[in-house]
Residue frames as a rotation matrix with the C-alpha (Angstrom) as fourth column:
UNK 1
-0.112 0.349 -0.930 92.82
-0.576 0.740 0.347 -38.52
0.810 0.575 0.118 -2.55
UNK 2
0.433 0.210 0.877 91.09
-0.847 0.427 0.317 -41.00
-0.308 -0.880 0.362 0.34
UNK 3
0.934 -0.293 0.202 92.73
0.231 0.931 0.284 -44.00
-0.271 -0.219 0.937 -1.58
UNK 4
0.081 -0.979 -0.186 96.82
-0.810 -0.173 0.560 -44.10
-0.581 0.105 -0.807 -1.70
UNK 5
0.302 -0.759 -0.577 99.13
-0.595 0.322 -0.736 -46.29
0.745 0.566 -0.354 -3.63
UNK 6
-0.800 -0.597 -0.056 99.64
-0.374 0.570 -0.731 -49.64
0.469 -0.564 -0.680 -1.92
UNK 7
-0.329 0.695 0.640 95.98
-0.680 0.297 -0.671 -49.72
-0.656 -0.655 0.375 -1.08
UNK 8
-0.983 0.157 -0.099 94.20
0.029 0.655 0.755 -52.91
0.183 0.739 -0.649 -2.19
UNK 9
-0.716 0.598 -0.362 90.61
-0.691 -0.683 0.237 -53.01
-0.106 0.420 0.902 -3.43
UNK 10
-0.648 0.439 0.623 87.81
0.549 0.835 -0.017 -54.52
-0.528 0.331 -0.782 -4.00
UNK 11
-0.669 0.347 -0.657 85.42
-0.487 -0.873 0.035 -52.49
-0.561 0.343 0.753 -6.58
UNK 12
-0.323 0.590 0.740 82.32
0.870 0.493 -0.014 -54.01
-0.373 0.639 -0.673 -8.52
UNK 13
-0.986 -0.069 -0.149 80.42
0.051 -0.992 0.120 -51.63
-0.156 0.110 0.982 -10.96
UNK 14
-0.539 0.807 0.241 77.27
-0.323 0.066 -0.944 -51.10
-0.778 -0.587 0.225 -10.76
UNK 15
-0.461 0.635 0.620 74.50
0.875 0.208 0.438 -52.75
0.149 0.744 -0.651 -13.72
UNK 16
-0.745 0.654 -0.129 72.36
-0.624 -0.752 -0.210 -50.09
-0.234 -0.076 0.969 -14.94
UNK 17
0.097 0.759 -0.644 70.21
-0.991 0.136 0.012 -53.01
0.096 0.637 0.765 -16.38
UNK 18
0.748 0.485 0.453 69.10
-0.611 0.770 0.184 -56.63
-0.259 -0.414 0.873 -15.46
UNK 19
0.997 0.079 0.017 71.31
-0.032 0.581 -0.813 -57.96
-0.074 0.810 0.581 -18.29
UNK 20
0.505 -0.854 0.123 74.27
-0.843 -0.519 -0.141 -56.07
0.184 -0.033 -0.982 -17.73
UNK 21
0.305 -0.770 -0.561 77.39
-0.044 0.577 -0.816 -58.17
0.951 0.273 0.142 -16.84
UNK 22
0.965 -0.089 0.246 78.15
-0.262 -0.301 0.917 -58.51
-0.007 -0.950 -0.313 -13.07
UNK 23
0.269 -0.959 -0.088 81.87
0.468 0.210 -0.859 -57.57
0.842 0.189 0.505 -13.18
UNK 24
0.955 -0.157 -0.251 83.87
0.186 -0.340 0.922 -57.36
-0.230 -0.927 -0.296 -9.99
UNK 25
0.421 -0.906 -0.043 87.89
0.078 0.083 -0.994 -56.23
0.904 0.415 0.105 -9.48
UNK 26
0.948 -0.181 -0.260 90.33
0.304 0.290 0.907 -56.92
-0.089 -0.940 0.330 -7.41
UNK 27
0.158 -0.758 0.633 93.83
0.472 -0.505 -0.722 -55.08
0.867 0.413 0.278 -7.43
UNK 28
0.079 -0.620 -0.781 96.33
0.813 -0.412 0.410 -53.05
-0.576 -0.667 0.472 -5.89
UNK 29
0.830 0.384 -0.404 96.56
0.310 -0.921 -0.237 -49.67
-0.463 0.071 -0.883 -6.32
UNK 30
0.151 -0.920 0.361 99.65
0.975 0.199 0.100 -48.76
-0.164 0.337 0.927 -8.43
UNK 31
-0.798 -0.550 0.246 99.55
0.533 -0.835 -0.139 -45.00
0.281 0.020 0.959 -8.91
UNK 32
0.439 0.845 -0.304 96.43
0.846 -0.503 -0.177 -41.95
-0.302 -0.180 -0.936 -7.35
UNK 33
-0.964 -0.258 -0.067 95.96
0.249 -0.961 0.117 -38.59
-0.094 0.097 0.991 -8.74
UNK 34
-0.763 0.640 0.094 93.36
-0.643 -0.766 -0.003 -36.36
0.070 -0.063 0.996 -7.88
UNK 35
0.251 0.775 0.580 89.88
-0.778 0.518 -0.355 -38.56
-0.575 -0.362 0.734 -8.20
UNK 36
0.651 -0.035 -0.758 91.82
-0.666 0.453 -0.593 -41.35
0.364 0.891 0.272 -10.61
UNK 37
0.178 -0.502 0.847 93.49
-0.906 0.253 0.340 -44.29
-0.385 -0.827 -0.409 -9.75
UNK 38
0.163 -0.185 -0.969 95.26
-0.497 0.833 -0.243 -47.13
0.852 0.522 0.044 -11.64
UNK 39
0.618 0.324 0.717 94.67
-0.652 0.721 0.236 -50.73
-0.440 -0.613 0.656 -10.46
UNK 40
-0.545 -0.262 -0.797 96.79
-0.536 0.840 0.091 -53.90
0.645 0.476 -0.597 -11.59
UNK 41
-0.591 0.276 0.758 94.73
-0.589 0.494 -0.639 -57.01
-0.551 -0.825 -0.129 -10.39
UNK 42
-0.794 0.429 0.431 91.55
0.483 0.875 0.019 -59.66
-0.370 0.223 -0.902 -11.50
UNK 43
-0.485 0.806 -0.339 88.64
-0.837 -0.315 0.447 -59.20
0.254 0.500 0.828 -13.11
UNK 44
-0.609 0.767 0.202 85.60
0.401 0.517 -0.756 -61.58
-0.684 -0.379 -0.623 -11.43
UNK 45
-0.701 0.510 -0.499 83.15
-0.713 -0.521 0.469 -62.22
-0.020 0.684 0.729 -13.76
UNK 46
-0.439 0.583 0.683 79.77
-0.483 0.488 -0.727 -64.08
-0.757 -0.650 0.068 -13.18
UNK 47
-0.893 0.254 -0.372 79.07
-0.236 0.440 0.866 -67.09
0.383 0.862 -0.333 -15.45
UNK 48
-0.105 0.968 0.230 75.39
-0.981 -0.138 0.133 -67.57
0.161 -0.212 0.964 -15.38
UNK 49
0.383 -0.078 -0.921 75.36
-0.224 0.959 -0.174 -71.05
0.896 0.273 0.350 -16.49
UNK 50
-0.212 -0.488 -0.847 77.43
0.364 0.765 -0.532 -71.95
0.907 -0.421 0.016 -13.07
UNK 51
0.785 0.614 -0.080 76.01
0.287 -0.246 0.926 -69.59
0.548 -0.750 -0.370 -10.73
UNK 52
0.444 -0.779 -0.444 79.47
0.715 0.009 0.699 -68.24
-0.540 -0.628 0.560 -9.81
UNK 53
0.874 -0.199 -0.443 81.86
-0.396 -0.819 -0.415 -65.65
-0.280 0.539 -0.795 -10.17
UNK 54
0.740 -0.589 0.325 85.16
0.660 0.729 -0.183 -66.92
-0.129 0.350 0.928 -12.01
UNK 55
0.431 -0.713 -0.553 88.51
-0.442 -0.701 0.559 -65.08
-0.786 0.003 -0.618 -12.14
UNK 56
0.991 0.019 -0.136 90.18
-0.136 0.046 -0.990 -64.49
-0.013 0.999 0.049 -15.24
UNK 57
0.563 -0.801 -0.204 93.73
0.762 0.408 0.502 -65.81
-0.319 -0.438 0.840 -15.25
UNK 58
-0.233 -0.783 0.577 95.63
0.755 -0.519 -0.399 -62.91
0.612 0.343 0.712 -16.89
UNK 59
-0.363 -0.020 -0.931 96.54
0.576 -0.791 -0.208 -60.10
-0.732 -0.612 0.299 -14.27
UNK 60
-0.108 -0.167 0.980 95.21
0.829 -0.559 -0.004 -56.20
0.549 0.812 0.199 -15.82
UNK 61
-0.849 -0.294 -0.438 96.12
0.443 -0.849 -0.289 -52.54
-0.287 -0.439 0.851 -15.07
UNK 62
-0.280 0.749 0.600 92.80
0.874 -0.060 0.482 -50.30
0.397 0.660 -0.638 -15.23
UNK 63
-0.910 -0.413 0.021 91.77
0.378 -0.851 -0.365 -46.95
0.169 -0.325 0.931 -14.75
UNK 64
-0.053 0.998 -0.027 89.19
0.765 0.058 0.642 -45.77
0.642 0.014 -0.766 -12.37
UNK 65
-0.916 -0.217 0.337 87.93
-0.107 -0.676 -0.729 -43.10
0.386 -0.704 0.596 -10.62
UNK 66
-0.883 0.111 -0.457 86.52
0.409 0.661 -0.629 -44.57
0.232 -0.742 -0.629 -7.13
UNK 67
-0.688 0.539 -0.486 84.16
-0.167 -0.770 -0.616 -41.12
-0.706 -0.343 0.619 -6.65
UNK 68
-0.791 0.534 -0.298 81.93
-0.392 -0.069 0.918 -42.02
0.470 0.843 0.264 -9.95
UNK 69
0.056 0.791 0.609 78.39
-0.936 0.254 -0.244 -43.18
-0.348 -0.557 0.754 -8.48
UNK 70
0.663 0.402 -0.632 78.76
-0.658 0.715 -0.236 -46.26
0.357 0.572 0.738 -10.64
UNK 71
0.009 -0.607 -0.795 81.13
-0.147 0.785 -0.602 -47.79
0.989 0.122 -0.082 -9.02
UNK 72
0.923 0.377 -0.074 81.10
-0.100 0.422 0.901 -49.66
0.371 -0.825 0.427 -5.38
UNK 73
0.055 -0.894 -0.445 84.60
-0.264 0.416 -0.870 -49.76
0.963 0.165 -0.213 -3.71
UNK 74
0.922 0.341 -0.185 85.59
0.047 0.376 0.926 -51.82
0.385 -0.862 0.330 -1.08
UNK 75
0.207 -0.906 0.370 89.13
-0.953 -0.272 -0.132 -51.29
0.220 -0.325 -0.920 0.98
UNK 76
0.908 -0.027 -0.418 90.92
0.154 0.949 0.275 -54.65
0.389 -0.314 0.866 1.86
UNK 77
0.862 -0.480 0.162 93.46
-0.252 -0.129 0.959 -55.05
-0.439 -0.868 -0.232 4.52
UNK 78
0.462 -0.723 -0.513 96.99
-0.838 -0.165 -0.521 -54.48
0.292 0.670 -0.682 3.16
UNK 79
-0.346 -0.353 0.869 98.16
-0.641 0.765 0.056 -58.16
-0.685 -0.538 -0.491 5.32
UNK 80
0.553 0.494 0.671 95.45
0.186 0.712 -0.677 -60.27
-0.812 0.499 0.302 2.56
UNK 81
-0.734 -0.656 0.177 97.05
0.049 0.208 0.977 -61.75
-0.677 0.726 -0.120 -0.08
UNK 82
-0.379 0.910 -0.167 94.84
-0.193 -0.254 -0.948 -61.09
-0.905 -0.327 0.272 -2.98
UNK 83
-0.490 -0.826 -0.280 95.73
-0.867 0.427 0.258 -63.67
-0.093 0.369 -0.925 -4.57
UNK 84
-0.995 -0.068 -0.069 94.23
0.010 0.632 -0.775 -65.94
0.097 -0.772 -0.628 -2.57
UNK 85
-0.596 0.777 -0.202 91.03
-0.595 -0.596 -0.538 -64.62
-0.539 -0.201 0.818 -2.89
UNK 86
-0.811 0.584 0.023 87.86
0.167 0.193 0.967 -66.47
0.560 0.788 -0.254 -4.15
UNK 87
-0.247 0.886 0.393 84.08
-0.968 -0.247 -0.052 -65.49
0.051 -0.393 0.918 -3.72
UNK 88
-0.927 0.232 -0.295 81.55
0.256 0.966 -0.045 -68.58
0.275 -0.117 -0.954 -1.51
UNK 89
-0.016 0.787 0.617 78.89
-0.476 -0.549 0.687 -68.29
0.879 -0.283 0.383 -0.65
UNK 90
-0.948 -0.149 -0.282 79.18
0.244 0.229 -0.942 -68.88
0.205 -0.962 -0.181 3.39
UNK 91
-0.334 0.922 -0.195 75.31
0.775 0.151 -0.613 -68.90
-0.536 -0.356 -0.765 5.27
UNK 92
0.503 0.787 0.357 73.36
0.807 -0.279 -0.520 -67.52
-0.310 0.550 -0.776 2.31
UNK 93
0.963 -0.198 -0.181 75.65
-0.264 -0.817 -0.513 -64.92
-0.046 0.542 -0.839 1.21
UNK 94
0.569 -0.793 0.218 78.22
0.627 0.247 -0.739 -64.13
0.532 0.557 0.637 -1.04
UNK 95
0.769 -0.638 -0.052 81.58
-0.605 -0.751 0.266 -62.91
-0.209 -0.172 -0.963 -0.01
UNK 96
0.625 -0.777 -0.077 85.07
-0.445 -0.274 -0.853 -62.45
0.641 0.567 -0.517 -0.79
UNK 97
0.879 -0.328 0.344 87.23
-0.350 0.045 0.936 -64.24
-0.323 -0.943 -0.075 1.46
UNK 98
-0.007 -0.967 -0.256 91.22
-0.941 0.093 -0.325 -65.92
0.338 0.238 -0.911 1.94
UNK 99
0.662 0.677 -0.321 89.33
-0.340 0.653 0.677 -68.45
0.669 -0.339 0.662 3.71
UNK 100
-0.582 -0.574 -0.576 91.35
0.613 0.156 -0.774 -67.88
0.534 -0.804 0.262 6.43
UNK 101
-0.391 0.235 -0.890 90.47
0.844 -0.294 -0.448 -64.35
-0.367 -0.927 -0.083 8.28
UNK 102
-0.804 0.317 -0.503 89.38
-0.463 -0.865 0.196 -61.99
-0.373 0.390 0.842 5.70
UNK 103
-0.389 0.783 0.485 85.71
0.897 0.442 0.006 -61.98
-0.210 0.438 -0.874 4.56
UNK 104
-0.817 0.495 -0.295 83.86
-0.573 -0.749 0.332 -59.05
-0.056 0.441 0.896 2.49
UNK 105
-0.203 0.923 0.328 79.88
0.904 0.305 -0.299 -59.79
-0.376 0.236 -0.896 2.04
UNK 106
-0.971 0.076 -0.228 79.26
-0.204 -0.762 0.615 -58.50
-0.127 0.643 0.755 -0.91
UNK 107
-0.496 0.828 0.261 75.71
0.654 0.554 -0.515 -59.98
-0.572 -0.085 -0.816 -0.71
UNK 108
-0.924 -0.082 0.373 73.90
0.339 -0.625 0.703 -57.86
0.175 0.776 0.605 -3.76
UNK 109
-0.521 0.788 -0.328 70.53
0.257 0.511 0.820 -59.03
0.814 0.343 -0.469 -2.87
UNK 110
0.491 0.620 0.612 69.89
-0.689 -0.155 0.709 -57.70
0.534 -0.769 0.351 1.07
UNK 111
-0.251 -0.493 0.833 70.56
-0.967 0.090 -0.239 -59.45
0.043 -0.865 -0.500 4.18
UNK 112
0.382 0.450 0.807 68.32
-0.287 0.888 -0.360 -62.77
-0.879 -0.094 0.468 3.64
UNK 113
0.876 0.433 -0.212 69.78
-0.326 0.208 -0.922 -63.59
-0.355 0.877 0.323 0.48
């Protein structure tokens, strides 16, 4: 397995369709086997109406497996509290940050956007 136990995440899945839901997670890894991997962590979900993604306040444990095509994962540095985390947009793109020293640009849209 390329992720361990103790790693923290970022993962969004992919829309198959305009409409879809743009759901992101955040989470620590809590147990890997073979291509599966439980998460405890946020759910980021994008309210249209505000143009933003919003974190849900109750922590959950989910099962994924990182290798599906549908799913995007990002690695975050075990030092970020991810916690702390919220998504800004910072010169035209979105990203993930502690607004200290971690930033992710998750920019969906390309480089100009």
């Amino acid at each position: 397995m390329i992720i361990n136990k103790g790693e923290k995440i970022h993962f969004i899945r992919r829309r198959n369709f305009i409409d879809d839901p743009r759901r992101h997670f955040l989470g620590e890894v809590k147990e890997a086997e073979g291509t599966v991997i439980r998460v405890e962590g946020r759910i980021f979900v994008f309210d249209l109406s505000k143009g933003e993604y919003l974190k849900k306040a109750r922590k959950r444990t989910t099962i994924i497996n990182p290798g599906d095509s549908g799913y995007i994962v990002n690695i975050i540095p075990t030092d970020v509290d991810i916690e702390q985390l919220v998504y800004k947009r910072v010169e035209g793109s979105l990203v993930v940050t502690d607004g200290k020293s971690f930033f992710l640009d998750i920019n969906e849209f390309g480089a100009n956007r």
